[in-house]
N, C-alpha and C positions, 0 to 999 in steps of 0.2 A: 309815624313820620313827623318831624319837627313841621309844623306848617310853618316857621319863619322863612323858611326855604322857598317856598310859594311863593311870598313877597318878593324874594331877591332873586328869581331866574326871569323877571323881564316878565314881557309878552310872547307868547308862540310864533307870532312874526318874527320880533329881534333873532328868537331863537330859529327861524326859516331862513332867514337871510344871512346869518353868520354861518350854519351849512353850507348855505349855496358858496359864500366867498370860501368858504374849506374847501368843498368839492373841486369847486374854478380854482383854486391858489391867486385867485386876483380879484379884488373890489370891483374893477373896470370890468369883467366878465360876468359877474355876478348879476353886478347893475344891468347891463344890457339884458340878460338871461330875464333878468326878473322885474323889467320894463319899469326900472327906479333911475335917478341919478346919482351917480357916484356920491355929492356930498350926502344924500338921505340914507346911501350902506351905510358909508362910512359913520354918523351921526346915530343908527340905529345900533348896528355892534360896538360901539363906545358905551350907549347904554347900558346895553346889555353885560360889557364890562364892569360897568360902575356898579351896576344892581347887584353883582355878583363878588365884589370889590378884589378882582385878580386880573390878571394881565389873562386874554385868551391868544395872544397871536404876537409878534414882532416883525417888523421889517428890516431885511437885509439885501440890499442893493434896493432893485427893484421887485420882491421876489417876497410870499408870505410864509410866514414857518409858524404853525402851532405851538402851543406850550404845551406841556402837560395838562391843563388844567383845559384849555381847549379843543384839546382831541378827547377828554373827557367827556364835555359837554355835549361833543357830536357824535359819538357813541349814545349817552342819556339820550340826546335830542332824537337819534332816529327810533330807540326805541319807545319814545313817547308817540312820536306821529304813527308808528308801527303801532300801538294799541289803539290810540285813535283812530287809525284806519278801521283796526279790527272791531272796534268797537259800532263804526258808522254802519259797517257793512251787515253785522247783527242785528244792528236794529232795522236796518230795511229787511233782511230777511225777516225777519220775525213780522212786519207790516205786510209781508211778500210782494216788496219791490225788491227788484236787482238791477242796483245800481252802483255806482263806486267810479273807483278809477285802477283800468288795468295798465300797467308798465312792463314793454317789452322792449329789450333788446336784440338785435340779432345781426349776425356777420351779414356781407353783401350781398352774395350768392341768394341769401333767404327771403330779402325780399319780393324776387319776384314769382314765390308761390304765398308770402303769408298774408297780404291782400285777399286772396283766394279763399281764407281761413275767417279772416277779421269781418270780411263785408258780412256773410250768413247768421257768422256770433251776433256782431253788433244788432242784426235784424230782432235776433232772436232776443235781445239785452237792450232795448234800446234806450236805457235810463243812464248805461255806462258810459264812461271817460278813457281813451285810450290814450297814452304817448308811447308812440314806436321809433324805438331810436336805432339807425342805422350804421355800422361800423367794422372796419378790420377787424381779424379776431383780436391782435391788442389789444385793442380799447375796447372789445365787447368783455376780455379776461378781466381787464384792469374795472369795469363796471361790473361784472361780477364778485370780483374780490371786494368792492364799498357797496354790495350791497343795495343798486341804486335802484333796481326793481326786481319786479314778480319772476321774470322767465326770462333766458337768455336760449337761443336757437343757435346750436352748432352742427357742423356736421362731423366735427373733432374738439369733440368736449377735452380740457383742460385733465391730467392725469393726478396732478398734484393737489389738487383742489376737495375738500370733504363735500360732493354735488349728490342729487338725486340728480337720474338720469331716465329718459324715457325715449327710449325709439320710437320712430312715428311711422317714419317716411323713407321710402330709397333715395338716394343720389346715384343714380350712374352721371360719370363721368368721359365726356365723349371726345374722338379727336374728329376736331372741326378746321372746315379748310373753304374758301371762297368759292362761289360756284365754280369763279373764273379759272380757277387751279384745273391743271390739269388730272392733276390725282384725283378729283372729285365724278372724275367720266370713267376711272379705273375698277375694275373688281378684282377679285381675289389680292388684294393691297397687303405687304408684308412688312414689317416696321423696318425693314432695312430699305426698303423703297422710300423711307422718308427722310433718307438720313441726309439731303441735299438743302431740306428744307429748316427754316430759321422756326423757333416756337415762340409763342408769345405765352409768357406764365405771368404767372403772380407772384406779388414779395415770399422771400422767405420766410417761413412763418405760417402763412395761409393755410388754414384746411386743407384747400382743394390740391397746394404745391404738396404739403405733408402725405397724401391719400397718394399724389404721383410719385413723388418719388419711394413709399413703400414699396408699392406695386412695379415699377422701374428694377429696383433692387431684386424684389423676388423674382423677378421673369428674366433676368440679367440683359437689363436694355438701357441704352447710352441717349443721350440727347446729346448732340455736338454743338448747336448753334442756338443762342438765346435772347431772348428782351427781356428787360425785365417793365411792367407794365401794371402801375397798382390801382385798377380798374377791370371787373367783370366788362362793363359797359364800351372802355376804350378798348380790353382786347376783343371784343365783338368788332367792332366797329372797324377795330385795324386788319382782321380776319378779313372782311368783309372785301376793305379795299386791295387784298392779296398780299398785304404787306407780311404777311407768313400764317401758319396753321398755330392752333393752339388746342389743349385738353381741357373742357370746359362743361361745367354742369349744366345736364341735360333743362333743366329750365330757364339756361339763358337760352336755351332754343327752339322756345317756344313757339316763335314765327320763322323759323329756319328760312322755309323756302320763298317766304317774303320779303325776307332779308339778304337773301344770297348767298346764303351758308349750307354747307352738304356737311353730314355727319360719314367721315372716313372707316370705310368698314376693317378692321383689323384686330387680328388674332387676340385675343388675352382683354382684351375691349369692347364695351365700356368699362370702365373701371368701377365696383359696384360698393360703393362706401352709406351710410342712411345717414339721415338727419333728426336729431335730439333735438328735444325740448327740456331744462334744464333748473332746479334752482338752487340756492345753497340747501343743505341737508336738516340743517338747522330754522331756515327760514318757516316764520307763520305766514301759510297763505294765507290772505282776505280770502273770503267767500268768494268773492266773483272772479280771483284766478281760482279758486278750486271746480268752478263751475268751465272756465276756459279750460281748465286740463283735462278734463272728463270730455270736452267738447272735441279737444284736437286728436285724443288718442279714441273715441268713440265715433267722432263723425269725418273725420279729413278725405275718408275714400268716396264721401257722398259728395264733397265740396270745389276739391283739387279733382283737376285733366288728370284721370289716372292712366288713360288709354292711351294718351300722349306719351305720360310717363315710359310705361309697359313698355311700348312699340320702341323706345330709345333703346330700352334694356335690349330687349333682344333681335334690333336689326345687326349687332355684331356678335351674337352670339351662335 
């Protein structure tokens, strides 16, 4: 390797901080991200230009567009911090500490079991770093495709994507209704008995909407009345206050009956779809996600309410 090269790519920061403005597409988000002021980004990736002596980026409107030459760099850039990782992570192993930092991503719905997961790890690791980043499947796809961590948690992994995929966990998928609803005092409940009622779903797009409307299709069943509502949380919430029923996964019902929610017993239901854990196929794990993935596929039945889980599955079966 030429070492002049050395000389002219900057500092690892210059080169941290022009990522981050790639990543964000703005100075302004960077800087706040990475608790700098806009003129020290700005001032840091100019260097990192000049050291380099090519244009990395241009401004059109308000708006940042790579060159060539800097989607290069952030390519090189992540795979440098990617050996450094790997590199850090060997040497604690080889010291037989385990420490690092793990990066998880994962859609909505998952947060309220991987809490359940991270607290026991972390116990059991407790020299590591977590950042758990929460989001639609969009943007959990779109942070997939760059690459921006270890693990991304679906419970409808991407088809198009070259992924290592690992089932873990079930999802049934339940039709949930306010205690206050009358349906909820009802048995033997027939999906034609609900066809007066309004659903509350999630964006198009969604897992959970995806998982429904397969299952809708193969059993030839119609919804006539809809909201559309892009929150697990507000359609709980809207459930709750009877503003209509909705089909929602069994771990946002985790306090059902403290919350006022009855799980609606009917035919063909819960909907029974699992939940992945997820990385590009290509991706080097660090050690300490090699050690989380051994953990989630080896210990999650000792960790997660499985018995919660269980009893969702088969009170409609």
């Amino acid at each position: 390797m030429d070492a002049r090269i050395l000389t002219r790519l900057g500092t690892l920061r210059q080169l941290e901080i022009f990522m981050k403005v790639a990543e964000k597409n703005s100075i302004a988000r960077a800087a706040d991200e990475l608790h700098l002021t806009q003129p020290s980004v700005s001032n840091q990736i100019k260097k990192l230009g000049e050291a380099l002596n090519i244009e990395l980026y241009e401004v059109i409107g308000k708006k940042i567009y790579l060159t060539h030459a800097g989607e290069e760099v952030v390519r090189t850039g992540k795979e440098i911090f990617e050996s450094l990782s790997s590199l850090h992570e060997k040497i604690n192993d080889l010291k037989g500490v385990k420490s690092g930092l793990l990066k998880i991503s994962v859609v909505t719905t998952a947060k309220y079991f991987l809490p359940h997961i991270l607290g026991p790890f972390c116990k059991q690791y407790p020299g590591i770093d977590v950042e758990f980043k929460v989001g639609n499947r969009a943007q959990i796809i779109e942070r997939l495709k760059a690459n921006l961590d270890d693990f991304y948690i679906f419970s409808d992994p991407p088809e198009d994507l070259d992924i290592a995929r690992y089932q873990f966990l079930p999802n049934p998928l339940a039709v949930i209704a306010s205690a206050d609803n009358p349906l909820s005092k009802r048995k033997d409940l027939k999906w034609q008995d609900l066809s007066g009622e309004k659903f509350l779903m999630r964006e198009d797009g969604s897992g959970t909407n995806n998982a429904i409307e397969k299952h809708l299709k193969k059993h030839r069943l119609t919804i006539e009345k809809k909201m559309i509502i892009e929150s697990n949380e507000a359609i709980k919430h809207s459930v709750i206050e009877n503003m209509g029923i909705s089909i929602l996964s069994a771990y946002v019902l985790s306090k059902s009956k403290e919350d006022g929610l009855e799980q609606l017993r009917i035919p063909t239901f819960p909907i029974m779809s699992y939940w992945y854990i997820i990385h590009l196929r290509e991706k080097r794990l660090p050690l300490i996600a090699q050690h989380f993935l051994e953990f989630v596929l080896n210990k999650h039945q000792d960790v997660l309410p499985m018995k919660k889980i269980e009893a969702h599955i088969k009170r409609s079966l």
